[in-house]
Structure formats: C-alpha cells, structure tokens
C-alpha positions in Angstrom: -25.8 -8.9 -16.2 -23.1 -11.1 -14.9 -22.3 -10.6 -11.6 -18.7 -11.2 -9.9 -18.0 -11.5 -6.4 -18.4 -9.1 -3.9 -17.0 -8.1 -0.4 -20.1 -8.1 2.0 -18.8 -7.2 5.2 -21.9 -7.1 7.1 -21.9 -10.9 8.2 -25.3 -11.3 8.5 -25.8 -10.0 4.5 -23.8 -13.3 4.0 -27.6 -15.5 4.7 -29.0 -13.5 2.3 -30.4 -15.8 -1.0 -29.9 -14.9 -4.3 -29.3 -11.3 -2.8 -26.0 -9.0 -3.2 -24.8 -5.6 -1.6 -23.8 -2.9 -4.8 -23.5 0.4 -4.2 -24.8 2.5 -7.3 -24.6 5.8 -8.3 -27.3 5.8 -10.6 -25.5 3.5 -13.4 -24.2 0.5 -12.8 -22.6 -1.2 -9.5 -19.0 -0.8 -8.4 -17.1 -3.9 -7.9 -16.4 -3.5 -4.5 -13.0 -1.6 -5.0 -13.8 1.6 -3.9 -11.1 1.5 -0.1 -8.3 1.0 -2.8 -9.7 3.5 -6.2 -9.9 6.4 -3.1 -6.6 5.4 -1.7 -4.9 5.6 -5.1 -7.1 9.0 -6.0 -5.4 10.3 -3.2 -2.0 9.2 -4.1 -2.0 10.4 -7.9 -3.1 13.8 -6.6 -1.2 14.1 -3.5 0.1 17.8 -4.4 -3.6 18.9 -3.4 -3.1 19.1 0.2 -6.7 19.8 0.8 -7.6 16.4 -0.3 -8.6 13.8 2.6 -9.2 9.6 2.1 -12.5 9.3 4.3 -13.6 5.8 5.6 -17.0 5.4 6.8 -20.6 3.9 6.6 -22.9 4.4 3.5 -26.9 3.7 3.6 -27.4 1.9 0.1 -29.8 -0.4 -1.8 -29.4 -4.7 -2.0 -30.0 -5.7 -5.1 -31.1 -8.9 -6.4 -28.7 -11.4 -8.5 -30.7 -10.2 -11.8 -29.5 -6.2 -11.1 -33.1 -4.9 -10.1 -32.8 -3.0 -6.6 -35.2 -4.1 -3.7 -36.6 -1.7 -1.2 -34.4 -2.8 1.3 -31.7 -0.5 2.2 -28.0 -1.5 4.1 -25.4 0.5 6.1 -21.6 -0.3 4.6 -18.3 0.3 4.7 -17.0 2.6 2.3 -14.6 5.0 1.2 -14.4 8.1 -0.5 -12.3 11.4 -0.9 -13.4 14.6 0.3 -11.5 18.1 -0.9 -11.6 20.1 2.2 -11.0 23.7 0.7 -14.0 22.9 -2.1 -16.3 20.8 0.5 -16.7 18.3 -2.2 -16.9 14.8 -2.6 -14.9 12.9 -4.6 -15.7 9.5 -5.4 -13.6 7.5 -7.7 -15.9 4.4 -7.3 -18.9 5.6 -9.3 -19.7 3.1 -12.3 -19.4 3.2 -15.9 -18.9 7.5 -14.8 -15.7 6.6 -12.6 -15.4 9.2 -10.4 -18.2 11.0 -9.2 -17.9 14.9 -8.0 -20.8 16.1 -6.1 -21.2 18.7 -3.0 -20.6 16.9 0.5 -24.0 17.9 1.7 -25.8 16.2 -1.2 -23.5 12.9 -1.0 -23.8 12.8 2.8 -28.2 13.7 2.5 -28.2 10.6 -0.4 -26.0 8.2 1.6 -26.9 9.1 5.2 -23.4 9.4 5.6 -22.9 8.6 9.5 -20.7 11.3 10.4 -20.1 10.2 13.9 -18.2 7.0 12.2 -15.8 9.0 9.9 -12.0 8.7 9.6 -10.8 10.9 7.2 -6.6 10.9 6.5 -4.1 13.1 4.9 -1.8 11.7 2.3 1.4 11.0 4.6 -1.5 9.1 7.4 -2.7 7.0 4.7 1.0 5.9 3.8 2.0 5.4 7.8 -1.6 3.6 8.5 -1.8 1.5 5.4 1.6 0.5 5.6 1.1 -0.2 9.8 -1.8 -2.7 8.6 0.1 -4.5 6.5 -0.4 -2.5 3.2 -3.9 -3.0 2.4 -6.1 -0.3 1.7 -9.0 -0.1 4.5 -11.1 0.0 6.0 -8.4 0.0 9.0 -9.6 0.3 12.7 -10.9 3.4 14.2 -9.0 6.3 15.6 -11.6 7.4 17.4 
C-alpha cells in the first residue's frame, strides 16, 4: 500500500514514528479530504433543505505505515453531512464505497461522535462562513 500524505492536525500525532492517522470505514483509508467531499455533497444537493455540513471530532484507529491498525485509538477533526428530516449520516469520505449512509445513532455509537463539539451548517452558512475564512473548506472556528 503506498501511502500519500496526510493532514494530522493533532500536533502531538506529528512525533509519532512510522505511524499515520486514517480514518476507515471498514475498506480502505480516506485521503484526508473529507471537510471538502462534505462541503461539495452539500453543494451538489443543495435543493434538500434538510441537509446540514457538520464539523466535529471523530474517535478513530492509527494505523501503521504498512496499513495494519494498532490498538490505539485518536480523537480528529472531521466532517460529515447529516439529513435532518431522515436522521442520517451522510458521509462522502468513505473509501473505495464513497459515500457512506448509515443512521446517526450508529455513526455517532462507532465514532464517539462528541456531540458537545458539533457545528453543523445550512447551505447559505457554509457559502457566508467558507467564503469569510478565506474559501477553504473547514474545519473553521467554533460558533459556539
């Protein structure tokens, strides 16, 4: 497995050796995209009003530079969408799958979604707030 770079934003993961953060979902890792694959989601379906981009933190696995998880778990950034009406999960940064669909409560009991560190935005907030931080795609500063 050849493995490209990847944004660790937990500075202390930096000192890790031979050691990078992926986030699976039972396939293979994401390549660190997933603040911009939500955004866009959200864009390409914005006539689904019920649809919010959520930024928060995510339990997950480190792996090892050869792919094979260790035991050790880390809290991350990350993003997501989340269809209000439906109280699904939507998660266009799943692997070889691309978008993963499963119920909130199961994606919130496998992350240990911290729900006291969510943002979530509607379609026109994530315009006004991506373009106010200089049109990236998150994680952006708390509102709370």
């Amino acid at each position: 497995m050849e493995i490209q770079n990847h944004p660790i934003q937990n500075k202390w993961a930096v000192a890790l050796v031979d050691i990078i953060l992926l986030m699976t979902h039972g396939d293979i890792p994401q390549n660190g995209k997933c603040y911009e694959r939500a955004f866009h989601y959200i864009k390409e379906n914005k006539a689904n009003d019920n649809l919010r981009l959520v930024h928060g933190e995510i339990y997950c696995y480190v792996y090892k530079a050869d792919g094979l998880p260790t035991k050790n778990k880390l809290r991350m950034g990350h993003a997501w969408v989340e269809d209000m009406s439906l109280e699904i999960v939507i998660d266009p940064s799943g692997g070889k799958r691309k978008t993963v669909t499963v119920t909130k409560n199961d994606y919130y009991a496998k992350y240990n979604v911290d729900v006291d560190k969510l943002n979530r935005y509607t379609y026109n907030e994530m315009l006004k707030i991506g373009f106010e931080n200089g049109g990236n795609y998150g994680p952006w500063k708390s509102r709370k």
